[in-house]
Backbone as CSV, one residue per row, in Angstrom:
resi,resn,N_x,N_y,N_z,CA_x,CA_y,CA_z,C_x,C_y,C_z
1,UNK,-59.079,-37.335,-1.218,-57.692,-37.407,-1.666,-57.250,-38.841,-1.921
2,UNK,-57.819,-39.683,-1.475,-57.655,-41.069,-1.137,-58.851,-41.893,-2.557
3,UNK,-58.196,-42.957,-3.114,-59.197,-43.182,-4.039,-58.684,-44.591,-3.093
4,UNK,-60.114,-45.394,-2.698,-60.675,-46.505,-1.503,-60.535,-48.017,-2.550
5,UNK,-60.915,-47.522,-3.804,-60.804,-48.897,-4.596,-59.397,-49.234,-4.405
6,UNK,-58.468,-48.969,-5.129,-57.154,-49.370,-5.375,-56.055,-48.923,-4.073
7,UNK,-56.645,-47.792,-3.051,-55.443,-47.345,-2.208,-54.293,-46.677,-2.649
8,UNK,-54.674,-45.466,-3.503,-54.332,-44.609,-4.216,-54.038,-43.584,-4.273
9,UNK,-53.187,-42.859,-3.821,-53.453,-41.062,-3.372,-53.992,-40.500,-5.306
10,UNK,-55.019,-39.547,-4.682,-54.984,-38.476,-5.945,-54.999,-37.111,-5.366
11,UNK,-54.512,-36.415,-6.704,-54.685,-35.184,-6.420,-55.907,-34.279,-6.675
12,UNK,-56.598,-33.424,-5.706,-57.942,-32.890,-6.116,-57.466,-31.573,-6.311
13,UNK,-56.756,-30.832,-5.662,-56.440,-29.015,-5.688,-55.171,-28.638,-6.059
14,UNK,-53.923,-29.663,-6.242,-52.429,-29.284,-6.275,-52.619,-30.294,-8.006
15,UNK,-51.409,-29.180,-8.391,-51.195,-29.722,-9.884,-49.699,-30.401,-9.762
16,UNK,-49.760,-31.499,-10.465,-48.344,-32.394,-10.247,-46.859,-31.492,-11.110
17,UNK,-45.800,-31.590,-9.657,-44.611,-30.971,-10.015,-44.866,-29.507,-9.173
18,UNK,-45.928,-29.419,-8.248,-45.842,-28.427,-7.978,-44.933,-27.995,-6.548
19,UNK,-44.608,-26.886,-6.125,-43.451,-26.944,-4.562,-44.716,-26.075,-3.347
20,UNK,-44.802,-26.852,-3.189,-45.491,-26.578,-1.414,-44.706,-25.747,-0.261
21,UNK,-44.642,-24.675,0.044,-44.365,-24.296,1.391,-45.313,-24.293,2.470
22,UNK,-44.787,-24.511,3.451,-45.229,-24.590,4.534,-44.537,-24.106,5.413
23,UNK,-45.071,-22.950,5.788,-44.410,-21.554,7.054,-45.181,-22.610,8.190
24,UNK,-44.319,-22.132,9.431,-44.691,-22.966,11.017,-45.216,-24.206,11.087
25,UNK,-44.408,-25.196,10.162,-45.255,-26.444,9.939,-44.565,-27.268,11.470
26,UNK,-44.640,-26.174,12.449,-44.970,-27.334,13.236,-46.505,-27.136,13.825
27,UNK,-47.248,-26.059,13.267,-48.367,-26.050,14.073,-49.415,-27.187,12.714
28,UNK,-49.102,-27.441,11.742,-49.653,-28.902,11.178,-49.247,-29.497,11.534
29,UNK,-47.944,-30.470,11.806,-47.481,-31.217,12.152,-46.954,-31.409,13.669
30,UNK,-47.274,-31.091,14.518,-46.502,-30.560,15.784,-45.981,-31.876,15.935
31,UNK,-44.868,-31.825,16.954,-44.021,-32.767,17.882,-44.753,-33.713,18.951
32,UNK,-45.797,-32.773,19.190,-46.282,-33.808,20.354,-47.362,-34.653,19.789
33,UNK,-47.478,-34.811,18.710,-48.129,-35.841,17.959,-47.815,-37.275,17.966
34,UNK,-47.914,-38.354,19.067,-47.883,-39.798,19.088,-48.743,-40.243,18.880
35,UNK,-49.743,-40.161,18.038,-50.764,-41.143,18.250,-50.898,-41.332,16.289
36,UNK,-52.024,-42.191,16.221,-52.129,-42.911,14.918,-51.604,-41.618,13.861
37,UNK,-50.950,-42.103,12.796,-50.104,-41.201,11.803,-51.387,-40.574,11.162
38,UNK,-51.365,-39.469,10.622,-52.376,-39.002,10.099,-52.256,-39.617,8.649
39,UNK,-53.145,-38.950,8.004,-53.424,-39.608,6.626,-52.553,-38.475,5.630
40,UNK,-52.033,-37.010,6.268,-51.608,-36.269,5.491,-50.010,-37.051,5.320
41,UNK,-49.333,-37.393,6.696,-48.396,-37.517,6.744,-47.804,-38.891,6.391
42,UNK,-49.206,-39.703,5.983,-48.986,-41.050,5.179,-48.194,-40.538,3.504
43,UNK,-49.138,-39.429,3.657,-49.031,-39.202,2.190,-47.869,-38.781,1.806
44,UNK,-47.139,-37.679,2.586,-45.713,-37.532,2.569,-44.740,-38.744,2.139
45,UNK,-45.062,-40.098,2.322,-44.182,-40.644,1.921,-44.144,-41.479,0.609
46,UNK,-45.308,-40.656,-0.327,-45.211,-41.248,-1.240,-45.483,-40.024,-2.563
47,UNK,-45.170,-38.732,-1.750,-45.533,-37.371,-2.623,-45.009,-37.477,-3.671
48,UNK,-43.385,-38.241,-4.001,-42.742,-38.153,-5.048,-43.589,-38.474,-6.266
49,UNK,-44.662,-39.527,-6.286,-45.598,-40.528,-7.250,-46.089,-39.796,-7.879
50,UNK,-46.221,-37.883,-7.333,-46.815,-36.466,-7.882,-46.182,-35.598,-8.357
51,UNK,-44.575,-36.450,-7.840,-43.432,-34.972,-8.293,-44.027,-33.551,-7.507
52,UNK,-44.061,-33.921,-6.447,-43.894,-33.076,-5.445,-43.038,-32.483,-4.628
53,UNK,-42.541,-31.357,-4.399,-41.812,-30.878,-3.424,-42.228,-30.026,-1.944
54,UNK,-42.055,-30.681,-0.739,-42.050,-29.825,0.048,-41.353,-29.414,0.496
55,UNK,-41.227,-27.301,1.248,-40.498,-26.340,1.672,-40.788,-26.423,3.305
56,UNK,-40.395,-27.156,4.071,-41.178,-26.877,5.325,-40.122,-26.132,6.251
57,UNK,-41.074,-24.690,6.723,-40.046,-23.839,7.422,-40.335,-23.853,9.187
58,UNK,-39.499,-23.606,9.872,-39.799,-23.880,11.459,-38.788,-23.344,11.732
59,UNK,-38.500,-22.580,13.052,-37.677,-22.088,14.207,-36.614,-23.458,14.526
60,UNK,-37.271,-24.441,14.803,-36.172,-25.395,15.167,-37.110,-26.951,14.267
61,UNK,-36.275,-28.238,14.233,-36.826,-29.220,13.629,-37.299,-30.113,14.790
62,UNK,-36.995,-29.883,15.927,-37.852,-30.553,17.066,-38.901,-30.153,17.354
63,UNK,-39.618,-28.847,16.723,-40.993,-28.896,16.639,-41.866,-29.242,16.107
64,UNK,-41.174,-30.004,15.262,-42.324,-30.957,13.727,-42.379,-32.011,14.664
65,UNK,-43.111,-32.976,13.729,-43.356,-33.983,14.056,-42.411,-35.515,13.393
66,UNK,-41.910,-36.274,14.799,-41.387,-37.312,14.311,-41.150,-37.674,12.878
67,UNK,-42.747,-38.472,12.519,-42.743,-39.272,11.403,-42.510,-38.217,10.087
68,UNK,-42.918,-36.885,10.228,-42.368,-35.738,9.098,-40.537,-35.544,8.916
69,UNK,-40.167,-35.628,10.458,-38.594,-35.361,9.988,-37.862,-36.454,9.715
70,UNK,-38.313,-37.909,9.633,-37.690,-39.134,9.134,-37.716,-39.172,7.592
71,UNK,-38.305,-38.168,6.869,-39.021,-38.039,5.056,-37.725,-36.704,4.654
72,UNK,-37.546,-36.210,5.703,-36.542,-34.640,5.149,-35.161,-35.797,4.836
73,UNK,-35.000,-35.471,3.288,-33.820,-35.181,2.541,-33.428,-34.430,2.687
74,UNK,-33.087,-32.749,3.184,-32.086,-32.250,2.731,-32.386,-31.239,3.648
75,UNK,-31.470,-31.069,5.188,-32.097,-30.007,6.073,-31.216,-28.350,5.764
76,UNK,-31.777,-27.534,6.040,-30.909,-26.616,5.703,-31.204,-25.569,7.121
77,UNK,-29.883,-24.996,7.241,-30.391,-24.172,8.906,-29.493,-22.644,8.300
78,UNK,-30.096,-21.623,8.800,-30.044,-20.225,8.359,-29.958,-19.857,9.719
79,UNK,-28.466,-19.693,9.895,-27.861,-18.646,11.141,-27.726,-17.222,10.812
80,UNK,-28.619,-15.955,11.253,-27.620,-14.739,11.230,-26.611,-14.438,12.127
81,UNK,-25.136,-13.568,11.482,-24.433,-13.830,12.055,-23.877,-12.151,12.248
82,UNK,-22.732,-11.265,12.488,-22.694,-10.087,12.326,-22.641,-10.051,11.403
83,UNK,-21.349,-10.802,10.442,-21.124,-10.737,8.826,-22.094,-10.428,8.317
84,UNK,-23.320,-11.492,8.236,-23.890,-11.639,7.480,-25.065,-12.873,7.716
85,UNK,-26.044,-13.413,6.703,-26.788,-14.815,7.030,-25.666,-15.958,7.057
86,UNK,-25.393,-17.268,7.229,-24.821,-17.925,7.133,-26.048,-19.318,6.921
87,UNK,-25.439,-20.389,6.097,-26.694,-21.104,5.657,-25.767,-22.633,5.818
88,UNK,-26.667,-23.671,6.790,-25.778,-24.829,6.513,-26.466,-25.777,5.980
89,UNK,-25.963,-26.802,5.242,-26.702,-27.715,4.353,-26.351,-29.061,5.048
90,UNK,-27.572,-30.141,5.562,-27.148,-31.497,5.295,-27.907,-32.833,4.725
91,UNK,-27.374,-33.650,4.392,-27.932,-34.300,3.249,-29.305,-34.959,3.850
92,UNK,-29.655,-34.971,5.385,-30.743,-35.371,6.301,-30.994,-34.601,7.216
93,UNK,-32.192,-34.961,7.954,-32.746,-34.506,8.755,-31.587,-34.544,10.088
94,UNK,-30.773,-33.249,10.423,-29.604,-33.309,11.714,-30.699,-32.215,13.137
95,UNK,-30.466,-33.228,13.667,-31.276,-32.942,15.225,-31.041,-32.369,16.052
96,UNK,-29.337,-31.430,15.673,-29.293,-30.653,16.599,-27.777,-29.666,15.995
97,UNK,-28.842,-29.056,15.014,-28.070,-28.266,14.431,-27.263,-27.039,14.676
98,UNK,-27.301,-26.722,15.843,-26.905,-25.566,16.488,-25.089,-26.080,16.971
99,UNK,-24.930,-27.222,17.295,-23.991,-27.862,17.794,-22.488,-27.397,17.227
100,UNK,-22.069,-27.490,17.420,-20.412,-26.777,16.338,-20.001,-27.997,16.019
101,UNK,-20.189,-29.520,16.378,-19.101,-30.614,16.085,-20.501,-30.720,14.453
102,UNK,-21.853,-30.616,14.370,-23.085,-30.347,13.512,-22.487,-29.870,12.260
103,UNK,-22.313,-28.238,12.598,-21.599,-27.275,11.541,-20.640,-27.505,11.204
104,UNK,-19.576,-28.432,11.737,-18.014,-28.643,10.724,-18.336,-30.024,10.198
105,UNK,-19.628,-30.634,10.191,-19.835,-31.632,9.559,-20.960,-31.048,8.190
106,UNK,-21.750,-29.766,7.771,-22.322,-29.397,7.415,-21.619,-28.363,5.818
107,UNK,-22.365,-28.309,5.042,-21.474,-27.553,4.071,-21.935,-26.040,4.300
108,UNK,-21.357,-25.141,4.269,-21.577,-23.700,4.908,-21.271,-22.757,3.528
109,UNK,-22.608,-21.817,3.744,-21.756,-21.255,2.742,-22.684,-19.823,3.150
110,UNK,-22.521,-18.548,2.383,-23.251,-17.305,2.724,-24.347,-17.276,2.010
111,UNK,-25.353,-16.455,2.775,-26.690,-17.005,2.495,-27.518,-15.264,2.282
112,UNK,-28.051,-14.969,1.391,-29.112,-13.593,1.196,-30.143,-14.196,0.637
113,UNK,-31.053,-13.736,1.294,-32.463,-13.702,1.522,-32.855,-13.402,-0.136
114,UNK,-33.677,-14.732,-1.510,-34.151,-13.782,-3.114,-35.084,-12.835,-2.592
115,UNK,-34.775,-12.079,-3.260,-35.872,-10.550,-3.193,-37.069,-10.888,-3.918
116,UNK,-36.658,-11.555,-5.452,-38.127,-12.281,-5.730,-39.175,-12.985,-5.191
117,UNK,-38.541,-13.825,-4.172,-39.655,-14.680,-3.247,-41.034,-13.039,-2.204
118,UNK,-40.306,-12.033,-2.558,-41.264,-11.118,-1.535,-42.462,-10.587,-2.175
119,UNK,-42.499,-11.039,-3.457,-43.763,-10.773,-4.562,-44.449,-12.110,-4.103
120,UNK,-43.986,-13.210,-3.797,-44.743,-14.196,-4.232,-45.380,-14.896,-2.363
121,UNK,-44.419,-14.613,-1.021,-45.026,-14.351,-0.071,-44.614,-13.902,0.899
122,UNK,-45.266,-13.330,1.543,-45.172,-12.074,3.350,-44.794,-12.583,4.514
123,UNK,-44.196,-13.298,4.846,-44.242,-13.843,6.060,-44.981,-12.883,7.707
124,UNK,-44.062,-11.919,7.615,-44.669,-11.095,8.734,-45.397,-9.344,8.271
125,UNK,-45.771,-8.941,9.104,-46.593,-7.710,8.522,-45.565,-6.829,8.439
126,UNK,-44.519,-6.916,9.650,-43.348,-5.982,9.836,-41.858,-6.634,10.167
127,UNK,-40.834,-6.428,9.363,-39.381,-6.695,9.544,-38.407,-6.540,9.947
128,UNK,-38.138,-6.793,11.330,-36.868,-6.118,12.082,-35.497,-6.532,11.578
129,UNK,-34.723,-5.875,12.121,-33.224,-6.362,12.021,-32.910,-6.046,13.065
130,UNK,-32.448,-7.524,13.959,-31.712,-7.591,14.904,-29.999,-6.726,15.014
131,UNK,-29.315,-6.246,15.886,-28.028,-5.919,15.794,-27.245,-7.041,16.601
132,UNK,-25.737,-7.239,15.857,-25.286,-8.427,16.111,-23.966,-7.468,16.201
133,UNK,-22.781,-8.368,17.628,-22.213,-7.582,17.961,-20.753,-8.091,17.358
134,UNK,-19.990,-7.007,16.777,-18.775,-7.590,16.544,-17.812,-8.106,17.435
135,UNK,-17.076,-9.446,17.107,-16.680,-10.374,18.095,-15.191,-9.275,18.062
136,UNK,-14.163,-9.736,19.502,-13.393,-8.824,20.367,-11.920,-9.530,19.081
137,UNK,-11.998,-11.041,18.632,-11.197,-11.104,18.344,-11.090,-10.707,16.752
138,UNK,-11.802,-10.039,15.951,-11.777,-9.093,14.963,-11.073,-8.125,14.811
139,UNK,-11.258,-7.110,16.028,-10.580,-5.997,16.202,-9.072,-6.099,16.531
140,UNK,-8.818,-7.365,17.242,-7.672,-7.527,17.429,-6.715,-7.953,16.429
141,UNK,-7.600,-8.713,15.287,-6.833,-8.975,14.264,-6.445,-8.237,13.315
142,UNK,-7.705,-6.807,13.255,-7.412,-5.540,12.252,-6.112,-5.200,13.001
143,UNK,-5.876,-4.749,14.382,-4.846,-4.354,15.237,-3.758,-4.849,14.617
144,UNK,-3.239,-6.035,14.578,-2.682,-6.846,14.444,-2.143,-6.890,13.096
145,UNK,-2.882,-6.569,12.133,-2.439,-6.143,10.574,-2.064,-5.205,10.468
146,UNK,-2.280,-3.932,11.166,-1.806,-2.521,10.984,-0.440,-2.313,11.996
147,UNK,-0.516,-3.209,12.748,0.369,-2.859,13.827,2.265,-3.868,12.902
148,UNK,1.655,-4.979,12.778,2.416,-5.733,12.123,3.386,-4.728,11.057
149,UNK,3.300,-3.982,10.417,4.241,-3.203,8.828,5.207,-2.026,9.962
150,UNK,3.950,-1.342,10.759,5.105,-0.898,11.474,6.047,-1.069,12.635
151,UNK,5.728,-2.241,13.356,6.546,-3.115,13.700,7.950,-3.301,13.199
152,UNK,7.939,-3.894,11.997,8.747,-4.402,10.908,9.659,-3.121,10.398
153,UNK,8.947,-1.992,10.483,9.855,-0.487,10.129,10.347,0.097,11.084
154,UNK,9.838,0.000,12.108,10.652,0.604,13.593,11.988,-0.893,13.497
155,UNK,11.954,-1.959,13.365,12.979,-2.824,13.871,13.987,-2.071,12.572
156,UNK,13.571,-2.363,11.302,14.795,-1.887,10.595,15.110,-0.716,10.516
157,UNK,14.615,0.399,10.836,14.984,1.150,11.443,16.195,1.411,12.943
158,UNK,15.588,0.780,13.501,16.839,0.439,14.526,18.123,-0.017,14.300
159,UNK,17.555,-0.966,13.480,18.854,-2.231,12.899,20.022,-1.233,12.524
160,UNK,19.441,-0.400,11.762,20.395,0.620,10.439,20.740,1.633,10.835
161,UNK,20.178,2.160,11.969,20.982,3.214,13.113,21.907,3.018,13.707
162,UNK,22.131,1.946,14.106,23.376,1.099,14.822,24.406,0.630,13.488
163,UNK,24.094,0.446,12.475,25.235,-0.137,11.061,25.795,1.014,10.835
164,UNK,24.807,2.225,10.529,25.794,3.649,9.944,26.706,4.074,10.770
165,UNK,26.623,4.029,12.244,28.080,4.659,12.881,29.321,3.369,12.626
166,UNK,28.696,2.372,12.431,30.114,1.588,12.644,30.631,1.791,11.008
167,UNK,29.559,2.182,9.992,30.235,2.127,8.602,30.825,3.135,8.029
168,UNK,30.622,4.252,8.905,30.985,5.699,9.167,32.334,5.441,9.862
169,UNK,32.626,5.107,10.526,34.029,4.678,11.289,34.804,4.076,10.368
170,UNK,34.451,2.962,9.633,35.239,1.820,8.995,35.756,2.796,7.571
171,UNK,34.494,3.549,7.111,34.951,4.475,6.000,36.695,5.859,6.560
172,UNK,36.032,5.979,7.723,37.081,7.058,8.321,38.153,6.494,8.652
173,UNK,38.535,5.264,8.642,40.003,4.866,9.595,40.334,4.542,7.857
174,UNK,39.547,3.948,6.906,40.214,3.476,5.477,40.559,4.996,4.654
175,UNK,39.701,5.845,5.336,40.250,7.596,4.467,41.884,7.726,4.916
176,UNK,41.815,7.380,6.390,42.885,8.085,7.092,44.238,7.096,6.800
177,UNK,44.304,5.865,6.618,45.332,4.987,5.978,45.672,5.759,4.658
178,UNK,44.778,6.199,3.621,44.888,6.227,2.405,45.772,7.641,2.381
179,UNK,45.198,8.582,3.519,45.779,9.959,3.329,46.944,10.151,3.726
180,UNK,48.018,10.953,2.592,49.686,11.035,3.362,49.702,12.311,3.804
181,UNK,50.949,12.828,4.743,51.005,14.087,5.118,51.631,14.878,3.961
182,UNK,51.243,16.266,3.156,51.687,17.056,2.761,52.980,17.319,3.424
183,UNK,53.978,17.253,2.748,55.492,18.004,2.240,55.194,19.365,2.908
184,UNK,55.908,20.475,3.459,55.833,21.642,3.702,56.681,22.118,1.932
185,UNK,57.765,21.433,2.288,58.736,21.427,0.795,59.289,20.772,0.328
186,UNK,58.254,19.778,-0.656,58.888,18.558,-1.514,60.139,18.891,-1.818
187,UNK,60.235,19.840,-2.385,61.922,20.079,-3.529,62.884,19.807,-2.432
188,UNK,62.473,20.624,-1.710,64.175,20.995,-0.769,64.066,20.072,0.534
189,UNK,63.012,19.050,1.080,62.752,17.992,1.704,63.543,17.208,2.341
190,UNK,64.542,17.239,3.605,65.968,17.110,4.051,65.516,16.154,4.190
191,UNK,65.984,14.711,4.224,65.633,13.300,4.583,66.898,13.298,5.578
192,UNK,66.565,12.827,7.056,67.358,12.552,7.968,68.680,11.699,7.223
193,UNK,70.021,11.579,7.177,70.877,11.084,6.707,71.485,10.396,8.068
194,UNK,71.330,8.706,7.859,71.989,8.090,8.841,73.049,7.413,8.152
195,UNK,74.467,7.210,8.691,75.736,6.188,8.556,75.240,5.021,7.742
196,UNK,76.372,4.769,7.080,75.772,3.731,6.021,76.195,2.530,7.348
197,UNK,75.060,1.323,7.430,75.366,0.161,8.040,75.700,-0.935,7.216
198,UNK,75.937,-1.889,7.060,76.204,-3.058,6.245,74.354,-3.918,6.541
199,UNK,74.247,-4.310,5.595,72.716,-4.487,5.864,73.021,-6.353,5.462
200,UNK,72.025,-7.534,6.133,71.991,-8.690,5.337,70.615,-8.197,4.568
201,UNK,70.474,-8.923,4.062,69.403,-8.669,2.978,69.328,-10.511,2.600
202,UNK,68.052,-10.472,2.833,67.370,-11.753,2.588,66.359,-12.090,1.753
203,UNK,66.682,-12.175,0.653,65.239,-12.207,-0.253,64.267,-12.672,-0.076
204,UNK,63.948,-13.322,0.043,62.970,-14.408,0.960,62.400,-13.561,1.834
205,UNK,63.091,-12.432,2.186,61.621,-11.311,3.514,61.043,-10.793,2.710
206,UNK,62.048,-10.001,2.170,61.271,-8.226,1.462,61.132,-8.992,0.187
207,UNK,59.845,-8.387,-0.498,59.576,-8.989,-2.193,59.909,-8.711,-2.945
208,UNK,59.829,-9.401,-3.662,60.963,-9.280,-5.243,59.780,-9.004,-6.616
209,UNK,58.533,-8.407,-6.058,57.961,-7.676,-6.764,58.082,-6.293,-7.109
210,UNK,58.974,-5.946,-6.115,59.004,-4.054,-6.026,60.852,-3.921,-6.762
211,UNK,60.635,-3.142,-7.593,62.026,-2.631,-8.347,62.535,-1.684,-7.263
212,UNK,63.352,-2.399,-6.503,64.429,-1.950,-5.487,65.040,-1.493,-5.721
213,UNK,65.579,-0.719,-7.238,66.824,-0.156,-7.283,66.416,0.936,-7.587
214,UNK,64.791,1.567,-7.366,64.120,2.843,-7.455,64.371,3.302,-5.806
215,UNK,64.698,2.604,-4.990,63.773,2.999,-3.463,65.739,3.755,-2.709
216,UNK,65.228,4.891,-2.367,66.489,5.569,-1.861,66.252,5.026,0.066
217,UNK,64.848,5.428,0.375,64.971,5.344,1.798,63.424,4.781,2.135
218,UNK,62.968,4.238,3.571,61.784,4.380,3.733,61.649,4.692,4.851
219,UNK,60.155,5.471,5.029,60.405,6.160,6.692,59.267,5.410,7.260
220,UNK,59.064,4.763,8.247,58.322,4.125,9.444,57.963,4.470,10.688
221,UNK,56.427,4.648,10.611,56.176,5.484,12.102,54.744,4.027,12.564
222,UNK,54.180,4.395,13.296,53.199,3.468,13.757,51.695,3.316,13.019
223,UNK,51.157,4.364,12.325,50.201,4.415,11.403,50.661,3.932,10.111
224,UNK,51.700,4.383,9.629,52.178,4.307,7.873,53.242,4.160,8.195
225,UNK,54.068,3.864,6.915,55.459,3.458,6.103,55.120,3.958,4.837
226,UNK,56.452,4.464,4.457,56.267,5.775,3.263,57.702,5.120,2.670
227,UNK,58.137,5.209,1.211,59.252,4.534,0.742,59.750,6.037,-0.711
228,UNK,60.620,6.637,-0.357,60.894,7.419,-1.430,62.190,7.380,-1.957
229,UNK,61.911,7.831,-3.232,62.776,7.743,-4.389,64.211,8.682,-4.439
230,UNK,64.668,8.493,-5.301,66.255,9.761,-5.342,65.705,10.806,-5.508
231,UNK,64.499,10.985,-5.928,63.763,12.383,-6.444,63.260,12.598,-5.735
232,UNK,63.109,12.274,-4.296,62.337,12.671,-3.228,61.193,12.369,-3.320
233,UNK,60.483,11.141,-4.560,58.879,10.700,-4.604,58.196,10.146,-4.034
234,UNK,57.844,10.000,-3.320,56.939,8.893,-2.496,56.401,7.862,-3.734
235,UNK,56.712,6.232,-3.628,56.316,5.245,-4.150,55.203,4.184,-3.934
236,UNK,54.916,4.043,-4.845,53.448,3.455,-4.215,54.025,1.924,-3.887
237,UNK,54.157,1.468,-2.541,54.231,0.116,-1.824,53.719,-0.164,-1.152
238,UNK,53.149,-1.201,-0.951,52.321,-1.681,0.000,52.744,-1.483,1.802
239,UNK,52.247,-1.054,2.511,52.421,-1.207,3.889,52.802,-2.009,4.388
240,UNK,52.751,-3.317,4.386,53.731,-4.494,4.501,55.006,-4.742,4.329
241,UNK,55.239,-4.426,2.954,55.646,-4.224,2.437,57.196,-3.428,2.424
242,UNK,56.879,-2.253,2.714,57.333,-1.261,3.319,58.371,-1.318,4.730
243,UNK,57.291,-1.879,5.750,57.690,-2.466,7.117,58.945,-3.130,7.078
244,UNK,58.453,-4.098,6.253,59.711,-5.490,5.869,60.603,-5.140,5.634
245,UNK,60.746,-3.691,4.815,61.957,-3.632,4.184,62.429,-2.359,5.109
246,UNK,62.202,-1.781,5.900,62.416,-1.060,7.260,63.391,-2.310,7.952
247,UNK,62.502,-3.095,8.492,63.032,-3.649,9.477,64.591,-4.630,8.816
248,UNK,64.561,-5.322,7.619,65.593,-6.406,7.143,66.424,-5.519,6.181
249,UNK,65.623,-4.402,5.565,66.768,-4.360,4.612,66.103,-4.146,3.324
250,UNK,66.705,-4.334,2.045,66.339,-4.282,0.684,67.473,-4.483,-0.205
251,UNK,67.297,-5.112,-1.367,68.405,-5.339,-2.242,68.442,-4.131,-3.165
252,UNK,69.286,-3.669,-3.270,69.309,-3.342,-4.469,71.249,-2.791,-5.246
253,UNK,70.657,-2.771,-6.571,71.460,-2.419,-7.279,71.624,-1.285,-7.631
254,UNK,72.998,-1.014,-7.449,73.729,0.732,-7.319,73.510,1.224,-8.537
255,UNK,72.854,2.724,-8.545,72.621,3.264,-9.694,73.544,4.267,-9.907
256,UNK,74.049,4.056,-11.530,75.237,4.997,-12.208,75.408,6.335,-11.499
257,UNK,73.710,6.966,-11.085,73.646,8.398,-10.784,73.504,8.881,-9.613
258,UNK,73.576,7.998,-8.779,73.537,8.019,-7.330,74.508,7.197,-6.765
259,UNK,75.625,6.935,-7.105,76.822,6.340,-6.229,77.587,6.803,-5.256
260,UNK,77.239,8.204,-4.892,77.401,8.467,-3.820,75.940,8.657,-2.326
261,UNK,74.904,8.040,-3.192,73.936,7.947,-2.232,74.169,6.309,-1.145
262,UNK,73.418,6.482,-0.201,73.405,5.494,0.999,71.844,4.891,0.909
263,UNK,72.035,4.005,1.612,70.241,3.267,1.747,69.985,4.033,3.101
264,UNK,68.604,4.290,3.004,68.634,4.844,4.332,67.157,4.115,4.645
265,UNK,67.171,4.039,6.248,65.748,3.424,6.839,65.620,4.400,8.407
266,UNK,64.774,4.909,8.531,64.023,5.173,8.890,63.049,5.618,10.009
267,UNK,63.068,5.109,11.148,61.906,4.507,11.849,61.336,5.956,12.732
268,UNK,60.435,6.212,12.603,59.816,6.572,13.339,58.849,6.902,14.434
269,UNK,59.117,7.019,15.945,57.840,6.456,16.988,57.481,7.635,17.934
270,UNK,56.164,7.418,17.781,55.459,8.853,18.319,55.032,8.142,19.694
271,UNK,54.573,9.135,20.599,54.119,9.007,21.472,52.657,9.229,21.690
């Protein structure tokens, strides 16, 4: 292999550019090899001169030999994992690849076995597959995704069980403001007749939005205030409104057709 004139490697059996594997190269190369470098492993460091590649495969890289793992460019380590293979890459020979501070320094990526390489060689006569156990915090995280949506539907759920009675209430007290009592008999409808009093009347209380010289009387109880007309109509006024002009008074101007009518107010209190 050695040409003695010049100190030369040649090649006698390998054709240049070709890729070399080497399965269990630590039993060529072993670890406990200190003594004078061999002549193969001289040669290793100058294989490139052939465009050579070597594949060297081993269980761990502390079973090669020294002066072989100082030549590895590019180590690569193949963990199976439950997932799946997992494959880490580094740009040198790393000595203790198993390490986790190793692997977050390593580029990782998922790793399947080419099916083509099984035409070309056998490693073992027969192929097991180990079983690998799924880790505890997996399951907890599927848990954790399924559990999470209905979580989130039981709370609003709750939330909105507790809103409908109070919006159910708020709807029922705004029905019951809005609703007046039916008349037994609008037409013939006796309106209590009290003594005419002398009234002040202050504009400035009661508003001077409402045409006062429509309003005959208004009646006042503790829920509502009701304000009706010479025709016995109930008028649409505001509840405030209403009150104000219960309690102070109201202006108005005497109509041609009712000059013998009185202002009348009202009040009514239940128990």
């Amino acid at each position: 292999m050695t040409n003695e004139a010049d100190a030369i490697f040649e090649l006698n059996n390998i054709a240049e550019g070709s890729l070399i594997v080497i399965d269990e190269a630590w039993k060529l190369w072993p670890a406990a090899g200190r003594g004078k470098v061999s002549e193969d492993i001289e040669y290793l460091r100058m294989h490139r001169h052939h465009g050579l590649d070597f594949l060297l495969v081993a269980q761990s890289p502390n079973l090669i030999h020294a002066e072989v793992l100082c030549l590895v460019e590019k180590h690569l380590h193949i963990t199976p994992t439950w997932s799946g293979r997992k494959i880490y890459e580094w740009p040198e020979y790393c000595s203790t690849p198993r390490l986790k501070t190793s692997k977050e320094n390593a580029v990782k990526r998922p790793y399947r076995v080419p099916t083509k390489s099984f035409e070309l060689y056998e490693s073992a006569s027969i192929h097991t597959k180990p079983s690998k156990t799924i880790p505890f915090k997996l399951w907890t995280s599927i848990a954790a995704i399924v559990a999470a949506p209905l979580l989130v539907y039981y709370s609003y759920d709750r939330i909105m069980s507790r809103l409908e009675p109070q919006e159910t209430q708020l709807a029922a007290k705004d029905n019951k403001e809005i609703e007046t009592p039916k008349p037994t008999s609008p037409i013939n409808q006796n309106i209590p007749v009290m003594p005419a009093i002398p009234l002040r009347v202050t504009n400035a209380i009661v508003s001077d939005q409402v045409d006062w010289s429509k309003v005959m009387s208004c009646v006042s109880s503790e829920s509502k205030c009701i304000c009706y007309g010479y025709s016995v109509e109930k008028l649409a006024i505001p509840n405030e409104t209403c009150r104000s002009a219960v309690k102070h008074g109201w202006p108005r101007k005497q109509d041609p057709a009712s000059q013998n009518t009185t202002q009348q107010i009202t009040t009514v209190t239940t128990m």
